[in-house]
PASEKOL-265517 format. One record per residue: residue in one letter; x, y, z of N, C-alpha, C, O in turn. Coordinates in steps of 0.001 Angstrom, whole numbers, plus 500000, padded with zeros to 6 digits. Example, Ala and Ser with C-alpha at 12.3 -4.5 7.8 and 13.67 -1.06 7.14 Angstrom:
a513190494310507800512300495500507800513200496700507800514236496681508465/s512850497750507080513670498940507140512900500030507870513409501138508039/
END
This chain:
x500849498800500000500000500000500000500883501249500000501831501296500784/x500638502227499197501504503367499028501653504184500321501117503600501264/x502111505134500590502585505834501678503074507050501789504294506904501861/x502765508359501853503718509442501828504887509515503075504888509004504195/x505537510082502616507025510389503676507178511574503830507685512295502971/x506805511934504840506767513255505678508450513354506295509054512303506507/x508977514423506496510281514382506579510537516330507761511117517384507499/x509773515861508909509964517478509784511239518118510060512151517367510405/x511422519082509992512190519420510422512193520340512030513066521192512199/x511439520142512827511689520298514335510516519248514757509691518633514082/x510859519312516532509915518287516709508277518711516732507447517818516559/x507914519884516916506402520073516760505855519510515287504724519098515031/x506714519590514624506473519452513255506359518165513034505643517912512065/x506829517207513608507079515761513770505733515096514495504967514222514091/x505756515811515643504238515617516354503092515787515873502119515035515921/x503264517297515162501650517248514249501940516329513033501071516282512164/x502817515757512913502422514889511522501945513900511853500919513569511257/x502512512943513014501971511821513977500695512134514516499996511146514743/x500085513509514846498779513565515629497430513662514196496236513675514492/x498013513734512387496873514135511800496083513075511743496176512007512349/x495250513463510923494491512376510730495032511033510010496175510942509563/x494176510119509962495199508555509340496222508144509703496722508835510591/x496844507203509376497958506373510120498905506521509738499300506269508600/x499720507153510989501021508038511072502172506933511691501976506425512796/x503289506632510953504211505979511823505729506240511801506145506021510664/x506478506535512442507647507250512889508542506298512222508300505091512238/x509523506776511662510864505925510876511998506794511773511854508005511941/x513209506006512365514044506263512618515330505250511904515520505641510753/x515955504452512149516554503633511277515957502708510575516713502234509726/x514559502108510586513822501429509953514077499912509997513237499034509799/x515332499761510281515772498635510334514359496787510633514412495565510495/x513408497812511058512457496232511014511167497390510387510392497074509484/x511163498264510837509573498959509809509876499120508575508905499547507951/x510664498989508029510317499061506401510167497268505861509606496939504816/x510774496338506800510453495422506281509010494684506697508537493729506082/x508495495229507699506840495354507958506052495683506851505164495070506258/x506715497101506654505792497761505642505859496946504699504857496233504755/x506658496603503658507047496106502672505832494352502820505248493855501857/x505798493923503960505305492776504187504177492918504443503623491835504631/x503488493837504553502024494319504501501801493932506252500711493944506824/x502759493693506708502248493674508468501903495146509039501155495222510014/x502246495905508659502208497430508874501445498391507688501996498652506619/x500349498779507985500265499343507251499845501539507668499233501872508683/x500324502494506703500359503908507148499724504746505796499895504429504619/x499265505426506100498835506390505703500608507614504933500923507818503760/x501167508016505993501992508472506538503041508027507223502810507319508203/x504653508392506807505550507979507760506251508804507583506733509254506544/x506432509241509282507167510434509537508487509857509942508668509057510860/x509568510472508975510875510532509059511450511262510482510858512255510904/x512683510698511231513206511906512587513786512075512057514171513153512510/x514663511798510811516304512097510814516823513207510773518011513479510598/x515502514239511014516786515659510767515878516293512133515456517447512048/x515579515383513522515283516025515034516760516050515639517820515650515157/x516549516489516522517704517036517540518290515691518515518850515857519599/x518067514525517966518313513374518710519262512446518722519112511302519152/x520007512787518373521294511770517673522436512026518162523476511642517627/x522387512812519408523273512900520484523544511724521493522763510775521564/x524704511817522295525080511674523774525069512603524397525529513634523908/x524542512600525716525189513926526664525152513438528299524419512611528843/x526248514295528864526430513765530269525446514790530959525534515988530690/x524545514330531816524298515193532445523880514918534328522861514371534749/x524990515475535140525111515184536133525734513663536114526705513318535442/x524952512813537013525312511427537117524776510337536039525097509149536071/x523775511018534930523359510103534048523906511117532723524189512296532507/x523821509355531780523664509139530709522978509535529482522701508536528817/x522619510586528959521432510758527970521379510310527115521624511176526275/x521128509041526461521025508752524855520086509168523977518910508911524234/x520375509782522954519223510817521741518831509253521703519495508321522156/x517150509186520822516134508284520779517083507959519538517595506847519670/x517468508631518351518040508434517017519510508282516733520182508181515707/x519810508309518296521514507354517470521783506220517442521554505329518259/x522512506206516064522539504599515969523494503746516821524647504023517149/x522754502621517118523400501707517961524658501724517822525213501919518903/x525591501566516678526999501757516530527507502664517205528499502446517900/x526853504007517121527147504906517663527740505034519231528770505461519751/x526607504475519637526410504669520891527776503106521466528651503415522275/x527745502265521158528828501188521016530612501712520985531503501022521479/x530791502745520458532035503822520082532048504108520829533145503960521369/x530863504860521770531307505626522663532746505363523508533225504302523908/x533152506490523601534567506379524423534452505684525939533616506277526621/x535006504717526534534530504683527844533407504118528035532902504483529097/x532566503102527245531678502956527404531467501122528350530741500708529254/x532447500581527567532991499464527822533501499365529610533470498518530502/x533842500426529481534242500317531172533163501023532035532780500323532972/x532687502029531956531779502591532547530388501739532931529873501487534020/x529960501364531383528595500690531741528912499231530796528378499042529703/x529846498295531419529948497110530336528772496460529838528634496057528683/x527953496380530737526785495608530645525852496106529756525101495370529117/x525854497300529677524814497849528509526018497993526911525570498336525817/x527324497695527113528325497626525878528062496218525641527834496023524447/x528017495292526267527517493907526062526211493679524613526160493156523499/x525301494479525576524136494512525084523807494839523679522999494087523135/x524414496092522806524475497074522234525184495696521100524422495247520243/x526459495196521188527358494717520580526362493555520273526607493094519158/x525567493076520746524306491723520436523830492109519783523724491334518833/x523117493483519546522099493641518232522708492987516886523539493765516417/x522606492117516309522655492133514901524080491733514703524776490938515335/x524461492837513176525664493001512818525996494286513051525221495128513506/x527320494497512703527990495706513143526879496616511846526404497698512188/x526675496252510921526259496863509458524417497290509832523829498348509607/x524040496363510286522724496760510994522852498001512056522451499159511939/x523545497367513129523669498788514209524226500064513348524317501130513957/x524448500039512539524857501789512068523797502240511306523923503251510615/x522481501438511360521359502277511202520431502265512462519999503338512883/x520096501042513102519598500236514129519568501682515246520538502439515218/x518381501974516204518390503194516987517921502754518332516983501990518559/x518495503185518963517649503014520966516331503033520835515587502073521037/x515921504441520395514408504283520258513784503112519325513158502215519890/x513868503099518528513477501890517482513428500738518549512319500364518929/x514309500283518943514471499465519671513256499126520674512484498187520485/x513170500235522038512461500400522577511256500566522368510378500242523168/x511022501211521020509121501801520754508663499605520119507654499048520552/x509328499120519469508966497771518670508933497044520368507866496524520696/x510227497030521501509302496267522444509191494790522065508205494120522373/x510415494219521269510361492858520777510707492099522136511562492550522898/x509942490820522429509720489990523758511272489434523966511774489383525089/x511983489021522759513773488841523170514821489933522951516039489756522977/x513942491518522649515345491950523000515997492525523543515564493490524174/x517767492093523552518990492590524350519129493448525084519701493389526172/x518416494742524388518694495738525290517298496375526161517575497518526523/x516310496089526469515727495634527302516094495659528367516148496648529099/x516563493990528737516608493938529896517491494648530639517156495126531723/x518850494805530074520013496128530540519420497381530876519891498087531768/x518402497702530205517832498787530546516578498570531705516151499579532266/x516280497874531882515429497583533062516263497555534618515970498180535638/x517475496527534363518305496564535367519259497727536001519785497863537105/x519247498434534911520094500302534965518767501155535569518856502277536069/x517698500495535439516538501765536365516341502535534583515619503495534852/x516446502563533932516105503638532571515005504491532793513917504066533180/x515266505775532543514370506277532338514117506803531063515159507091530474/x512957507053530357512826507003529210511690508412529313510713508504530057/x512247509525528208511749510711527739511051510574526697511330509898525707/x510004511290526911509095511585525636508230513030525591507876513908526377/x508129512727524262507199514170523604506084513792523080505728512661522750/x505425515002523003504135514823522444502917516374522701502807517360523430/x502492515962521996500864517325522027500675517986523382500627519196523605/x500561516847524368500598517534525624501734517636526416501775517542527643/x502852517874525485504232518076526171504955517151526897504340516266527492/x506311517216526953507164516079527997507372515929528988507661516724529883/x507175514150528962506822513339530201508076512693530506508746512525529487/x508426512425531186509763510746531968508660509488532605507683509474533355/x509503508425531776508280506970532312509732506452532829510791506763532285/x509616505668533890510583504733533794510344503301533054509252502735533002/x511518502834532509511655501830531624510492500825532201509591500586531397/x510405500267533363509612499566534027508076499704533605507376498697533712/x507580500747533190506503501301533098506138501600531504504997501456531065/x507164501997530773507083501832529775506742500918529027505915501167528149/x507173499870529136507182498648528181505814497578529041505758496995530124/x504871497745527877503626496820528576503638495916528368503476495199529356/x503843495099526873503971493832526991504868494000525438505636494916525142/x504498492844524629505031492525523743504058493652522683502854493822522494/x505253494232522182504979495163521276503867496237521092503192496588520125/x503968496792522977503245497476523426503703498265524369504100497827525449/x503695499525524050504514500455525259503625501703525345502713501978524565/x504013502397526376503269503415527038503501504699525929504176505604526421/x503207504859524987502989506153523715501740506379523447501296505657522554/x500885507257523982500010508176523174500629508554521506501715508905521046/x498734508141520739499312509024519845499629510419519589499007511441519878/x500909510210518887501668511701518799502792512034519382503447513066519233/x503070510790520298503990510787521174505328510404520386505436509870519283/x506121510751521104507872510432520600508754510082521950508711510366523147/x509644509235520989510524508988522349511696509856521894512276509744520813/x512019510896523038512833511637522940514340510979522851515054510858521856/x514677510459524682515971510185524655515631509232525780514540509167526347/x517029508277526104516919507042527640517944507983528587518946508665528372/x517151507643529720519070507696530635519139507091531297518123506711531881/x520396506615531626521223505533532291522009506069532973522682506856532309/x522386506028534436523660506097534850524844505980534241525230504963533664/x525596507255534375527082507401533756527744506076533625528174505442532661/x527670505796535305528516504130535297527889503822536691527506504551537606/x527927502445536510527682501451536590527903499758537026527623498992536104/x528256499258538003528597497848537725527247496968536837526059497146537104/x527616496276536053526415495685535146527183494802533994528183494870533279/x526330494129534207526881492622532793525583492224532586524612492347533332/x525698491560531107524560491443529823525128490044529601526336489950529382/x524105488570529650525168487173529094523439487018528378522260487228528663/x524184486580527449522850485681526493523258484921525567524342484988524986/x522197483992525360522174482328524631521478482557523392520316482951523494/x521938482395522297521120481758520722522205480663520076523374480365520320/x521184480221519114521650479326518327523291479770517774524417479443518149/x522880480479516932523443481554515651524169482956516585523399483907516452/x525055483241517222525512483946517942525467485223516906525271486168517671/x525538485714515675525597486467514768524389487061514067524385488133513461/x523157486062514257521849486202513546520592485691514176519439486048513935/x521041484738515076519677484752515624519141485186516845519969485596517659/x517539485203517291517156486483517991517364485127519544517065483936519631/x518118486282520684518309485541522161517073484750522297515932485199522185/x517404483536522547516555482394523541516458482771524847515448482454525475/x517445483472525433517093483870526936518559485147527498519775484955527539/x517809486276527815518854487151528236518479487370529458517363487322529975/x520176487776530149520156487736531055521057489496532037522281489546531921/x520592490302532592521227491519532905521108491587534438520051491438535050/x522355491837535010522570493052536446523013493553536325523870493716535456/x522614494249537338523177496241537452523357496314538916522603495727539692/x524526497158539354524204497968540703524172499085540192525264499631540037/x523315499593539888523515500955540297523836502421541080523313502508542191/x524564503481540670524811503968542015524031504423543275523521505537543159/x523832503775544478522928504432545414521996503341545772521272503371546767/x522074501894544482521062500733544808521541500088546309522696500042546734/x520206499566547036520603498952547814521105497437547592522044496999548257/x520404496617546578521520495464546002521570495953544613521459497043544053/x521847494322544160521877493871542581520765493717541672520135492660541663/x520538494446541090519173494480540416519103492991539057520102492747538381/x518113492382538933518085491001537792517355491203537082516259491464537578/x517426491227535619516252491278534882516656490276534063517794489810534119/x515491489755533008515533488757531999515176489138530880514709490269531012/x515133488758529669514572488917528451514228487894527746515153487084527815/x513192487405526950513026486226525835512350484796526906512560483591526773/x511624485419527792511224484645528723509868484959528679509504483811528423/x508741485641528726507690485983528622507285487249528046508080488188528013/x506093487346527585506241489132526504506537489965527057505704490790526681/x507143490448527733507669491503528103509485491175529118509736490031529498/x510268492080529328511289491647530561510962491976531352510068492823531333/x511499491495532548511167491515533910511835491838534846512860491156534838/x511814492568535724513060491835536905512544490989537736511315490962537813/x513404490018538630513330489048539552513647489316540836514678488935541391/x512438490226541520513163491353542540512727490037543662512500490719544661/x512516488812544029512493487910545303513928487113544849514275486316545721/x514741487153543791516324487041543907517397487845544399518517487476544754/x516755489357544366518027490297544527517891490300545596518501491287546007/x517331489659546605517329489771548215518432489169548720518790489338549886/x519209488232547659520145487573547901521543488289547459522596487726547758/x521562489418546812522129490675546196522462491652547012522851492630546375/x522473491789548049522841493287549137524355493478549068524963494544548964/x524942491995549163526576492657549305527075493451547907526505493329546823/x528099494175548123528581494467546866529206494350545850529407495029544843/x529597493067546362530393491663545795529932490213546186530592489477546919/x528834489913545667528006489018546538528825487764546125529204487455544995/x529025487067547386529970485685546746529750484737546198528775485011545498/x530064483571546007529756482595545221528408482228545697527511482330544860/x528069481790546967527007480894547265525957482014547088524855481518546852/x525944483196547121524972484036546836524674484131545977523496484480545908/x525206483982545000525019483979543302524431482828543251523228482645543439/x525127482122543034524200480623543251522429480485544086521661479524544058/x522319481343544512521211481072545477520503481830544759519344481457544576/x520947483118544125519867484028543421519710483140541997518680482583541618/x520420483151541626520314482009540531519267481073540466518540481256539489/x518884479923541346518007478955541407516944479989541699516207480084540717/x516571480832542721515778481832542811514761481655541076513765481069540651/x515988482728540515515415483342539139514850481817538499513662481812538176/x515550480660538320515489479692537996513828478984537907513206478434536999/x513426479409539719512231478720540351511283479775540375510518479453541284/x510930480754539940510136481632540191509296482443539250508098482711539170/x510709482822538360510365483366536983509620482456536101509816481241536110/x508471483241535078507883482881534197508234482410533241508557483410532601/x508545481072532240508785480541531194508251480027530580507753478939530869/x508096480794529109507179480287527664507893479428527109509101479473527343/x507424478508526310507816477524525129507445478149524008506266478493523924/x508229478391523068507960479178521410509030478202520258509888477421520668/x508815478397519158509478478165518212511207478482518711511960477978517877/x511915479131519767513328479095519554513900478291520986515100478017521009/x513078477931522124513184477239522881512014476859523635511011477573523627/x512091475527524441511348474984525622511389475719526859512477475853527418/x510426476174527321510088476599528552510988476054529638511699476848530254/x511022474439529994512612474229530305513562473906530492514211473429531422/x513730474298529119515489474655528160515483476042529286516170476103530306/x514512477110528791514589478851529136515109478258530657516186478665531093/x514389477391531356514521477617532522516431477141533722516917477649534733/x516745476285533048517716475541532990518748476334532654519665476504533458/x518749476812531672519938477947530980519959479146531647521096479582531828/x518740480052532218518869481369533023519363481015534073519918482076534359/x519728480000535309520359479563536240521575479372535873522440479098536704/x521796479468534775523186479272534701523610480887534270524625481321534814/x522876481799533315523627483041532954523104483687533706523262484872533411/x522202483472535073522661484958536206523748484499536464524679485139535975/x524041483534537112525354483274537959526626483282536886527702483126537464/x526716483417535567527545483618534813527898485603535089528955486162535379/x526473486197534834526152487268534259526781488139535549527290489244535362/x526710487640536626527073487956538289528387487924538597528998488793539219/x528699487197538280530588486419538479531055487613537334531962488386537641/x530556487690536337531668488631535271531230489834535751532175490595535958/x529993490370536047530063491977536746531103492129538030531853493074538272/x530965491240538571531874491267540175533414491433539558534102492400539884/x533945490313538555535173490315538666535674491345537537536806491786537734/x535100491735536543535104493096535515534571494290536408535171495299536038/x533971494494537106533456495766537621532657496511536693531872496004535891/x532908497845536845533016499067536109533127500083537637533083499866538848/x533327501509536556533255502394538288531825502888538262530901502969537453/x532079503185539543530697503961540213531114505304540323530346506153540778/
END
C-alpha cells in the first residue's frame, strides 16, 4: 500500500504529523519497519521521518547518561569509555545484529517495537532507565519499568515520541545471552545486572522469557553485598530459575529457558563482580 514520507524538520512538526488524521508511523533507522511495511504487516497512511530532530546525540548530564532516541546503535557502542563505565549495557548494544545493521539500528526503534527477546531491554530495566518523551501535551519521563507493557506494546500516546533514555554514567552491570546463531539469531534467553549507584543490592532482569522483561526482585534479596559471593550467586540464581515465568515458542522449551537462566545469572554475576566498572 503506498505511503507518503513526511520528513519534519523540528519536533512540533514531527508531532503534528503523527497527531493528523490517518495512520502516522515514525521511521528512525527502519531497520524492522520498512520490512513490515514492505510485508504488509504494517500498514500507514503516513511515515514520519526523525532524521533531521535534535536526537542523535550523547550527553552527560550530572550522574546520568542521555542517549538521543536516534543514534545509531553503533554509535552509541564507540562511545569512548563505554565498555568500562557501563559494560553491561556495551555487552548489550554489541548483540544487536551486525555491526552493518547497528549503524542504522536506533535506541528508540528498539524500545518503541518492544520485541519479547530483546537485548537491550533487559540492561535497561536493570540500569533503572528512564525514558523521555514528547508529544501534544508536552514532555513526560516513564521509567523503563513502566514503559514497556507487553510485547509490542509500550506506554505512547498518539503523537507521542521517544525523545531520549538515561542511564547512569557508570555502573557495575553485565549482559550474558544464549542463541543458536551467535551472529543472527534472535536471544533464547537474556540475562542483565546492574548495581547501580545508590542501589541497595543487585538488580536482575531477563529477556526472551515471557512478553515483556522483567526483573526478579524475590532474587536480589540475595544481592545486598557488593560483591556478593559465590554461594549468593548461586542462590539468586536457582531463585530466578524457580520463580520466573517461562514460555515455550518456536526458539526454545520453557525448560530449556529455565535451565539455561540459572546458569547466565550466575555467569552474568561472576563477570560483573570480577570486571566491575566504576561507580
Amino acid at each position: 500500500m503506498p505511503f507518503s514520507l513526511v520528513r519534519p524538520a523540528s519536533v512540533a512538526e514531527a508531532v503534528a504529523a503523527l497527531s493528523g488524521p490517518g495512520r502516522a508511523l515514525p521511521i528512525a533507522g527502519g531497520t524492522d519497519l520498512l520490512l513490515d511495511l514492505e510485508a504488509g504487516r504494517l500498514m500507514a497512511d503516513r511515515v514520519v521521518s526523525l532524521a533531521r530532530l535534535p536526537w542523535a546525540g550523547l550527553e552527560e548530564r550530572g550522574d546520568q547518561l542521555v542517549i538521543g532516541s536516534t543514534l545509531p546503535l553503533r554509535s552509541l557502542e564507540r562511545r569512548a569509555g563505554l565498555a568500562d563505565d557501563l559494560p553491561g549495557l556495551f555487552d548489550a548494544v554489541r548483540s544487536v545484529g551486525s555491526a552493518s545493521l547497528r549503524r542504522r539500528a536506533t535506541l528508540g526503534g528498539n524500545l518503541a517495537r518492544a520485541a519479547p527477546a530483546s537485548d537491550l531491554l533487559p540492561i535497561l530495566l536493570a540500569l533503572d532507565a528512564g525514558v523521555r518523551i514528547v508529544g501534544p501535551s508536552g514532555p513526560r519521563s516513564v521509567p523503563i519499568d513502566r514503559f514497556v507493557r507487553a510485547s509490542r506494546s509500550v506506554d505512547l500516546a498518539p503523537g507521542e515520541l521517544i525523545e531520549s533514555v538515561e542511564v547512569p554514567r557508570r555502573a557495575r552491570c553485565a549482559y550474558a545471552w544464549q542463541r543458536v546463531r551467535p551472529s543472527n539469531d534472535i536471544s533464547q534467553v537474556g540475562v542483565a545486572v546492574a548495581r547501580p549507584p545508590g542501589a541497595d543490592a543487585w538488580s536482575v532482569a531477563l529477556g526472551g522469557v515471557v512478553p515483556r522483561p522483567i526483573r526478579v526482585r524475590s532474587a536480589e534479596t540475595e544481592l545486598s553485598a557488593d560483591d556478593p559471593p559465590a554461594d549468593a550467586r548461586a542462590r539468586a540464581a536457582q531463585v530466578v530459575a524457580r520463580e520466573a515465568p517461562f514460555t515455550t515458542d518456536r526458539r526454545a522449551s520453557a525448560e530449556y529457558r529455565r535451565r539455561l537462566v540459572g546458569v547466565l545469572v550466575e555467569r552474568a554475576l561472576e563477570r560483573a563482580v570480577d570486571r566491575g566498572g566504576r561507580e
